[in-house]
C-alpha positions in Angstrom: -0.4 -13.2 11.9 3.0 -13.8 12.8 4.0 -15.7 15.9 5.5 -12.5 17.7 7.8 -14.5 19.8 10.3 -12.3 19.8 7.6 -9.9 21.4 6.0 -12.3 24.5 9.3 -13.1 26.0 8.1 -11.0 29.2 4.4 -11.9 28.7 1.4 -11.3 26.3 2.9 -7.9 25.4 1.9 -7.3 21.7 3.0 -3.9 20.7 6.6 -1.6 21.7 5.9 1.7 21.8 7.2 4.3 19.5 8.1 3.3 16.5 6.2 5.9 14.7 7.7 7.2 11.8 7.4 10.3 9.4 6.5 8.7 5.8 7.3 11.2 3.1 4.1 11.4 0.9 4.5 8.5 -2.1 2.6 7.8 -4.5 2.8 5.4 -7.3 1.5 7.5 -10.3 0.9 10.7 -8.5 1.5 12.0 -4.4 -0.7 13.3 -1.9 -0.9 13.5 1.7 -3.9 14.1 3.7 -3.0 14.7 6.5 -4.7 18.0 8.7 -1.3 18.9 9.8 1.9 19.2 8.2 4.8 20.9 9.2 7.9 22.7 8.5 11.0 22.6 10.1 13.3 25.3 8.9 14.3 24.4 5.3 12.9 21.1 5.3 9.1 20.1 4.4 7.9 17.0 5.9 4.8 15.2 6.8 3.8 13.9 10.8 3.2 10.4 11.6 0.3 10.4 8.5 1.1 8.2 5.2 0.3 9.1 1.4 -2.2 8.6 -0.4 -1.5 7.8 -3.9 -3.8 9.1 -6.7 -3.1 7.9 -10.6 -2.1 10.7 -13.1 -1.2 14.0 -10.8 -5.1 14.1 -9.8 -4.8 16.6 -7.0 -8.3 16.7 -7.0 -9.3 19.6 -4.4 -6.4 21.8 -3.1 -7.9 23.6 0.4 -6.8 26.8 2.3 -7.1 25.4 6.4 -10.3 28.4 5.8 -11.1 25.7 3.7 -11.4 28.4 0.6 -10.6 27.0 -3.1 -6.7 27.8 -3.5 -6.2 29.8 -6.8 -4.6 27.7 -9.3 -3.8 30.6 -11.6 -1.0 31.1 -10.8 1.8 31.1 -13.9 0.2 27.3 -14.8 1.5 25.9 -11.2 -1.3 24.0 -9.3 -2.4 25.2 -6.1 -0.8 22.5 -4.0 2.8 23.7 -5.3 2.1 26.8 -3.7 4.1 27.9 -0.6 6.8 25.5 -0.8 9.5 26.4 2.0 12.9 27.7 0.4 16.1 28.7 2.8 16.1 31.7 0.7 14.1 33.7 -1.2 14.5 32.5 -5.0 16.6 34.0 -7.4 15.0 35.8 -10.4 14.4 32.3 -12.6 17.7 31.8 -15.3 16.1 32.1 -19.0 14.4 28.9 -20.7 17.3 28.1 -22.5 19.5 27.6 -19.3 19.9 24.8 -17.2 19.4 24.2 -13.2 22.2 22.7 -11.1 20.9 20.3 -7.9 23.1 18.7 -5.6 21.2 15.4 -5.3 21.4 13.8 -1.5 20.7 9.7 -1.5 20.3 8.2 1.9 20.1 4.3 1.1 18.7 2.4 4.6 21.2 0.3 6.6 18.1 -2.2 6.4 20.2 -5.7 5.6 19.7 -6.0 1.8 18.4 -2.5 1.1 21.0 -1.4 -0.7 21.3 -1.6 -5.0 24.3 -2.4 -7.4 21.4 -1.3 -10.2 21.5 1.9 -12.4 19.4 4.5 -10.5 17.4 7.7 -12.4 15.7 10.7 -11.0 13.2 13.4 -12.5 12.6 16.2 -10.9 9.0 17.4 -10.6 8.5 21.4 -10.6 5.8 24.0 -10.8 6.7 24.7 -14.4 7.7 21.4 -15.8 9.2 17.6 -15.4 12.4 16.8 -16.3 13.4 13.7 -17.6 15.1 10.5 -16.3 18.7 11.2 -15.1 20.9 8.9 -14.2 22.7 8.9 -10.9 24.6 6.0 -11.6 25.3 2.6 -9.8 26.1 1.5 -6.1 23.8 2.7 -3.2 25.7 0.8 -0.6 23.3 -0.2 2.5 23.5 2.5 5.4 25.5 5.1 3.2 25.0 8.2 1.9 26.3 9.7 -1.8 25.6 13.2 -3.5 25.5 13.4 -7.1 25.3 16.8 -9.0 22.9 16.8 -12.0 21.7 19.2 -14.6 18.1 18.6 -15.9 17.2 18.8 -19.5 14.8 21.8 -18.9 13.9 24.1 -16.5 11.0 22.9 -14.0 10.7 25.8 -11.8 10.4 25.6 -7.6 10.8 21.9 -7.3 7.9 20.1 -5.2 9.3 16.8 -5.2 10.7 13.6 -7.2 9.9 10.7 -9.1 12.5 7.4 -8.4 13.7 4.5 -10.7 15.8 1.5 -10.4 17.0 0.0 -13.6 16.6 -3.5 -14.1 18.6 -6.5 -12.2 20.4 -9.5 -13.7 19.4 -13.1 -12.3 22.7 -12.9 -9.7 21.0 -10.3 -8.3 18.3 -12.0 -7.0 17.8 -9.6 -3.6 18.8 -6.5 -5.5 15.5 -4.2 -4.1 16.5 -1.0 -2.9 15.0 0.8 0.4 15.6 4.5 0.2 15.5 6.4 3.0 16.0 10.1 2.2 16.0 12.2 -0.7 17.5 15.8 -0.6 17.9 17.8 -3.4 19.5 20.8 -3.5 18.5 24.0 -6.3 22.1 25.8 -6.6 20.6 28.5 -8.7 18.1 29.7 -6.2 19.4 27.9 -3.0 15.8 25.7 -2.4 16.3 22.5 -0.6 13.9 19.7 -0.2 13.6 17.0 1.8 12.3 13.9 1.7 11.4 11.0 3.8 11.0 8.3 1.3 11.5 4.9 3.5 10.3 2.9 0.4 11.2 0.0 -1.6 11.7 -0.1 -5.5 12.0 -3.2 -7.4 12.3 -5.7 -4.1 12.0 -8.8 -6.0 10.1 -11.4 -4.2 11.4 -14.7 -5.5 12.2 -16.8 -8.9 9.5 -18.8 -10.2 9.4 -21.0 -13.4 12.7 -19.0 -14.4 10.7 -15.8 -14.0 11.8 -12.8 -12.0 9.1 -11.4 -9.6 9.9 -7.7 -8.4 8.0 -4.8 -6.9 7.1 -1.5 -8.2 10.4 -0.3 -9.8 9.4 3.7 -10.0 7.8 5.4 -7.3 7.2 9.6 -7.3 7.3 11.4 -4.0 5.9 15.1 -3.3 6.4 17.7 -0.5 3.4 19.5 0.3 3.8 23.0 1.8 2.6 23.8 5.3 -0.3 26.1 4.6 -1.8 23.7 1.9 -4.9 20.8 2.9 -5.7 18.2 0.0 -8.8 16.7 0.2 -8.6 12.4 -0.7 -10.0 11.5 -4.0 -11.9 8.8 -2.0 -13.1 11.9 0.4 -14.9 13.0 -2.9 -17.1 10.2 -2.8 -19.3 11.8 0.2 -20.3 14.5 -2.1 -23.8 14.9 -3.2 -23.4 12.9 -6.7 -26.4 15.1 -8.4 -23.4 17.9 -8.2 -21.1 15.9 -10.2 -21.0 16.2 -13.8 -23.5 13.5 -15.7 -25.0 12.4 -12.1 -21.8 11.8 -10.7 -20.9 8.9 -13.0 -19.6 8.0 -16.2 -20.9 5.3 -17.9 -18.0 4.0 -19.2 -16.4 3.7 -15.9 -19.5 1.7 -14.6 -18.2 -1.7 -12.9 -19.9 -4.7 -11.8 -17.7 -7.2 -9.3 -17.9 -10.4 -8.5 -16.2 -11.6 -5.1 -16.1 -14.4 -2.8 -14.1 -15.2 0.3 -12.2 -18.5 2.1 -10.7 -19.2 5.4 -8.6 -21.9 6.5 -7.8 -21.9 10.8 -4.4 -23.0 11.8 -4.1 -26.5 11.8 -3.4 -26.9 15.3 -6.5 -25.2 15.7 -8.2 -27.5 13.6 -7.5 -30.4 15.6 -8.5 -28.9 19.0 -11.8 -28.3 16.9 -11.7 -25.0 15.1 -13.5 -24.5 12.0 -14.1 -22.5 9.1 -17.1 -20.5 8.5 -17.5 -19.2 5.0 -20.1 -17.4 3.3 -20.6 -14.8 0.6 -20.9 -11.8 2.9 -18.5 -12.9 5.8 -16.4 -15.7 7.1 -13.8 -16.7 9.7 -11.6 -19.5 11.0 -9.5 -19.1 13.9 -7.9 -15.5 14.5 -8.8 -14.8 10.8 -11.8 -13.3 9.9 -13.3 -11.1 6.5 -16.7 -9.6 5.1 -17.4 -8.9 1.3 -20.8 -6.5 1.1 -22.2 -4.7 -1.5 -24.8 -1.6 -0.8 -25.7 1.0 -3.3 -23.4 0.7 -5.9 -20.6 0.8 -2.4 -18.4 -2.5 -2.5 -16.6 -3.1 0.6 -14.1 -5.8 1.0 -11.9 -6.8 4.1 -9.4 -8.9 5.9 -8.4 -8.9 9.5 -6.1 -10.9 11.3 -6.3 -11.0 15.4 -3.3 -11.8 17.5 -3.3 -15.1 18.5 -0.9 -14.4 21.9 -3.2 -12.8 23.5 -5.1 -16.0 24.4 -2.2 -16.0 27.5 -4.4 -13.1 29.0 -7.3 -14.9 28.6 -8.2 -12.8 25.5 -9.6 -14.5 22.5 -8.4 -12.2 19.4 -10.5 -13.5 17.0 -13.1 -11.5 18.6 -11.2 -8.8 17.8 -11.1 -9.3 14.5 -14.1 -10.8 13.4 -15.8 -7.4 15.5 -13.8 -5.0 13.2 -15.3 -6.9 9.8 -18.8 -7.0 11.1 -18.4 -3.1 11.8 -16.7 -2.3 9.1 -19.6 -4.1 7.0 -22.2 -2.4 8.8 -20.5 1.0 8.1 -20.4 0.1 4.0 -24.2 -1.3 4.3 -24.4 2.4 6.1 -23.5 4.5 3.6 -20.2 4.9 4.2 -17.8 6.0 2.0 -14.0 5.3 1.3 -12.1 2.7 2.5 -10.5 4.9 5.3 -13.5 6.8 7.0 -14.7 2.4 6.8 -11.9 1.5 9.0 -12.5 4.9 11.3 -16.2 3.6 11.8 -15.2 -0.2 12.4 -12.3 0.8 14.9 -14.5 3.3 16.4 -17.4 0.6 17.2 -15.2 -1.9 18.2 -13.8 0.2 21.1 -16.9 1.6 21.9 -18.2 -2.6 22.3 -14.9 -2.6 25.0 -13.6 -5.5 22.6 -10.4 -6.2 23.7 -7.4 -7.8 21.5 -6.0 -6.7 18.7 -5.2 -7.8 15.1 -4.2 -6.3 11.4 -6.9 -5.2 8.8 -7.0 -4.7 5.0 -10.0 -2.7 4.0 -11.0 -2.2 -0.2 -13.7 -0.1 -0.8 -15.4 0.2 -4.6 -17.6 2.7 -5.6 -18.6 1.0 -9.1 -20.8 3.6 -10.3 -17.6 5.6 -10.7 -15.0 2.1 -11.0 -13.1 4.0 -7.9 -11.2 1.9 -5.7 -9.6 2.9 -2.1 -8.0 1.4 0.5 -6.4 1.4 4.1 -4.5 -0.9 5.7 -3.1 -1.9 8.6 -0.2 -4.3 9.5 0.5 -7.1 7.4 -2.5 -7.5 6.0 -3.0 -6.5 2.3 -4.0 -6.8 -0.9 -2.5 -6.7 -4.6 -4.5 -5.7 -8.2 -3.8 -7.9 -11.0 -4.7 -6.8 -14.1 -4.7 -8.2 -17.9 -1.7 -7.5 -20.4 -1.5 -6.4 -24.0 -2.8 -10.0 -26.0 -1.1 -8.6 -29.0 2.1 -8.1 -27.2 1.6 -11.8 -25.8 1.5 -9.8 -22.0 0.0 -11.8 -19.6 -1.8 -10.4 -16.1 0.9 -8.7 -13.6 0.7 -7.2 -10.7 0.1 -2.9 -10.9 -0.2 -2.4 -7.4 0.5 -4.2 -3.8 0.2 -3.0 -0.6 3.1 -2.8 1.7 3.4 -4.6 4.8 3.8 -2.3 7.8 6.2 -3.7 10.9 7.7 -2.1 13.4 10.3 -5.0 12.9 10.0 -9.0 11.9 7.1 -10.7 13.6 5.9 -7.0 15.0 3.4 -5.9 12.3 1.1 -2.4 13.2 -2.4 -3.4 14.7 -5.5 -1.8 16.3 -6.0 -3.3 19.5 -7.7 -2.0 22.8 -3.9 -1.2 24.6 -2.2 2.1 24.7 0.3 0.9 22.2 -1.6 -0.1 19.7 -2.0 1.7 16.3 -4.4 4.3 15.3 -6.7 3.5 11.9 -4.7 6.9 11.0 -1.4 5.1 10.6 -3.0 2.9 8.0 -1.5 3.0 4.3 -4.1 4.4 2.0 -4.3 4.4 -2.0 -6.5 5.1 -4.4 -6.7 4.1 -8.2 -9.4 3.4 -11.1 -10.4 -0.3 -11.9 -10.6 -2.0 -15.1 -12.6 -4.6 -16.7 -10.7 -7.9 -15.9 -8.9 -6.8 -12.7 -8.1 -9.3 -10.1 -8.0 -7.9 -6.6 -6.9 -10.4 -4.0 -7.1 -9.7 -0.1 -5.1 -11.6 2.2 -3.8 -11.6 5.7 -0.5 -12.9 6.4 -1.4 -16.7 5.8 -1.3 -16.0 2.2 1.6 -13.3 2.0 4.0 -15.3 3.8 3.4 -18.1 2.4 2.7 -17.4 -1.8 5.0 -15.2 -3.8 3.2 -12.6 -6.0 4.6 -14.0 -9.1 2.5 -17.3 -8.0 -0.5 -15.8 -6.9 -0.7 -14.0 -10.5 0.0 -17.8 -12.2 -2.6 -18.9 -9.9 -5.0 -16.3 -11.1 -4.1 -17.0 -15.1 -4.5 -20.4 -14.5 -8.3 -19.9 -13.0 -9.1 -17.9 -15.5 -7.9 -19.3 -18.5 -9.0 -22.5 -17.8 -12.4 -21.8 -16.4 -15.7 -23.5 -18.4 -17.3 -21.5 -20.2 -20.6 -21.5 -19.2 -19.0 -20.7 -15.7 -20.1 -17.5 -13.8 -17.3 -14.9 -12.5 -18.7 -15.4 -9.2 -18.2 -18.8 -9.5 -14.5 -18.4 -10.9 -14.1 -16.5 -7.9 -15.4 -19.3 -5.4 -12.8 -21.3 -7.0 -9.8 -18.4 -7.1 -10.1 -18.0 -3.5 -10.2 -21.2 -2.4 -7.3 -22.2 -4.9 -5.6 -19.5 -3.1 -5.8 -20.9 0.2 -5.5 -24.2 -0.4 -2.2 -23.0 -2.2 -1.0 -21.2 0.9 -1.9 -24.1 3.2 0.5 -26.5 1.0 3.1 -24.1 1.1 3.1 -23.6 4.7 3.3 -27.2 5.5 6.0 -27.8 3.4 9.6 -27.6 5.2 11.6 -27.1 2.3 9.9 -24.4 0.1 11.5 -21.0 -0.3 9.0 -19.0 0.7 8.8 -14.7 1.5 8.5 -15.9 5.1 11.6 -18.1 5.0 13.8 -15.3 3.4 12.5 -12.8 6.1 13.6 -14.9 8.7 16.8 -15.6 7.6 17.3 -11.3 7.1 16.0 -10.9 10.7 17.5 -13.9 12.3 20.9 -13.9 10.2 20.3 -17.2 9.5 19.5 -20.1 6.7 16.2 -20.8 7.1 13.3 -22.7 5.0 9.8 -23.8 5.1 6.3 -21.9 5.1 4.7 -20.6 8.1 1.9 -22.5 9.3 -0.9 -19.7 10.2 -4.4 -19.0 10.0 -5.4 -18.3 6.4 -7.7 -15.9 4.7 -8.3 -14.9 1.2 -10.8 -12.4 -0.6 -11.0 -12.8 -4.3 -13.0 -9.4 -6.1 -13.3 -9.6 -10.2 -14.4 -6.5 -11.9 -16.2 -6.6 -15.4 -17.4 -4.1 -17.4 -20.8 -3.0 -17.1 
């Protein structure tokens, strides 16, 4: 983790309070929330203090009255979660299918330094009745500043229930053009419905340049508002039911997975020379605040990473405890039946607090059920993870990254963390996310040792270059003994090097408003999963 300097100026204080924002749901494919509570403040629909959960190809799965009763989705085609959107007025007989809807379209960029975009933006507009295509709103979302654009949509879409948002592409002068949106309002003319969002998300932050490539983040992201009166239950929630109720047992067999995994950990080297050293094996492993567990029950795969905060040996408190206490629970609660990566970290936190551990750290938590090739997650801080997954041969596509995690700080050098002190972070601020796993996918776990220090675009090289170049009477378990410790050894080069641009240099110099270069010498963990096809 970090060095929180910033933070320990009046002692070994780890966390600020407050801090705690209201995410809009977000999705990457599709939106959800789960949050027990939503609420609704006049015209506006918002979420409290809970973050999306982001489920591929509009999957609601279950919409839930609070009785929880099975919400009628007969209604005119509109799914049940559309239902009981807030409107300032009561809507206007719809216009006919041949007309068009008018929206007043609010942008909010952050005053973030660099969030703002000189790129092409579009918008579609998602409604109970239909999607509208990409529109453009144009170029120039300034940092801090605010701009309405009015747009027509090619069809009608019916009560709107939220977005989907999409930078165009950058040129290579543009090398920090990523975008941070902050709001999104949009306003129906014809029937006077307004909806707000609270997006506070990045599209196409490109990371660095590497062998003339450009590396960016996700450049589209959809975002839904979810009525007050409306409960979705997680897809990963679904895992708890009795599988003899699902059709064909529960499973498919096509979607059957098998994964190979393996894990590395590399301490600080400071630590190393006061005597600190690494323990590594298949199910678990730690080195200095750093500490993971990879264990596989019952067709239930759970994978993690935790980072404790090193500071608070100035109390007298060793964090690694901390840490390496959430991983053993969090492996006892897979090896226990437990299902979904979130209820996983609920049961690890839980324990650990219960044990009177005190400390505190970050955690990334992946949890596979392969009999269904279902993958969630949670995580906390700036730990995380990233699925890299194989391109189109024919179109000479090479892996890329189709999903990351994203860091959560309250500011540089101030990531969230559980911990034992009233300011610490609950497991229900983690970022959750749920998708489907392929044959070939590359899941890589790291704490911050390996995210500060590696851009994506070189941890995906890294992984082509294993792969490729692996013998072929090699196992994948064994190309993933050799991934992860590539990965570390990578990160551990890169942090001792002075000169190297790395994501943790170009932080600093945002935060600090200064030039400055170099890794960031740190403990280092890494958690390598391969999935092949049963």
């Amino acid at each position: 983790m970090r060095p929180s300097w910033l933070s320990f100026v009046r002692g070994a204080r780890v966390l600020h309070k407050g801090c705690k924002s209201e995410p809009a749901v977000e999705l990457e494919h599709a939106v959800l929330s789960r949050a027990g509570r939503y609420s609704t403040g006049g015209n506006q629909i918002h979420t409290q203090n809970r973050r999306g959960v982001r489920i591929p190809d509009f999957d609601l799965a279950l919409a839930r009255t609070h009785n929880g009763s099975q919400l009628d989705r007969n209604t005119g085609g509109a799914p049940a979660i559309c239902r009981g959107l807030t409107t300032n007025t009561s809507p206007k007989v719809p216009p006919k299918s041949n007309e068009v809807q008018r929206y007043a379209v609010k942008i909010a960029t952050s005053d973030f330094r660099s969030a703002g975009t000189k790129c092409e933006v579009f918008i579609s507009l998602l409604g109970q009745t239909g999607v509208s295509g990409y529109i453009s709103l144009d170029t120039g979302f300034p940092a801090g500043e605010t701009r309405e654009i009015h747009v027509s949509t090619d069809k009608e879409v019916g009560a709107l229930v939220g977005v989907r948002m999409k930078k165009g592409g950058v040129g290579s002068s543009q090398k920090c053009d990523g975008w941070l949106i902050e709001r999104v309002e949009v306003t129906d003319n014809e029937t006077g419905q307004q909806l707000l969002i609270q997006a506070n998300a990045w599209l196409g932050r490109i990371e660095s340049y590497a062998n003339g490539k450009l590396e960016r983040g996700p450049v589209e992201k959809t975002f839904l508002a979810v009525s007050s009166n409306v409960e979705v239950v997680y897809l990963e929630d679904s895992d708890g039911e009795d599988e003899s109720n699902a059709e064909g047992n529960g499973s498919n067999a096509s979607e059957r997975v098998q994964v190979h995994y393996s894990g590395s950990v590399l301490p600080h080297p400071s630590k190393v020379k006061d005597g600190a050293r690494s323990v590594i094996r298949k199910e678990s492993g730690h080195g200095g605040e750093d500490a993971y567990f990879a264990v596989e029950h019952n067709g239930l795969l759970g994978l993690g990473v935790s980072d404790g905060v090193y500071m608070w040996r100035l109390q007298g408190i060793d964090a690694g405890e901390f840490s390496r206490g959430l991983m053993t629970e969090a492996a006892k609660a897979v090896l226990g039946g437990v299902k979904g990566a979130r209820k996983v970290l609920q049961v690890a936190a839980a324990e650990v607090a219960a044990d009177g551990v005190k400390g505190s750290a970050t955690v990334c938590i992946v949890h596979i059920n392969t009999k269904k090739g279902k993958l969630s997650s949670a995580n906390i801080g700036d730990s995380g993870f990233l699925i890299i997954r194989e391109g189109d041969p024919l179109m000479g596509e090479l892996r890329q990254v189709v999903h990351s995690s994203e860091a959560q700080e309250h500011e540089f050098g101030r990531p969230f963390q559980l911990g034992h002190h009233e300011a610490a972070n609950s497991p229900d601020d983690a970022e959750t996310f749920c998708t489907k796993v392929e044959a070939g996918d590359v899941i890589v776990l790291g704490s911050d040792g390996l995210w500060d220090n590696l851009e994506k675009v070189a941890v995906v090289e890294l992984t082509q270059l294993v792969l490729s170049t692996a013998p072929a009477r090699a196992s994948l378990h064994e190309t993933a003994v050799k991934l992860s410790r590539n990965l570390t050894e990578a990160a551990f080069n890169a942090s001792m090097n002075r000169s190297k641009d790395t994501p943790y240099s170009r932080a600093a110099s945002d935060a600090f408003d200064m030039v400055y270069s170099g890794g960031k010498k740190d403990d280092i963990c890494v958690v390598v999963a391969i999935v092949e096809a049963v």
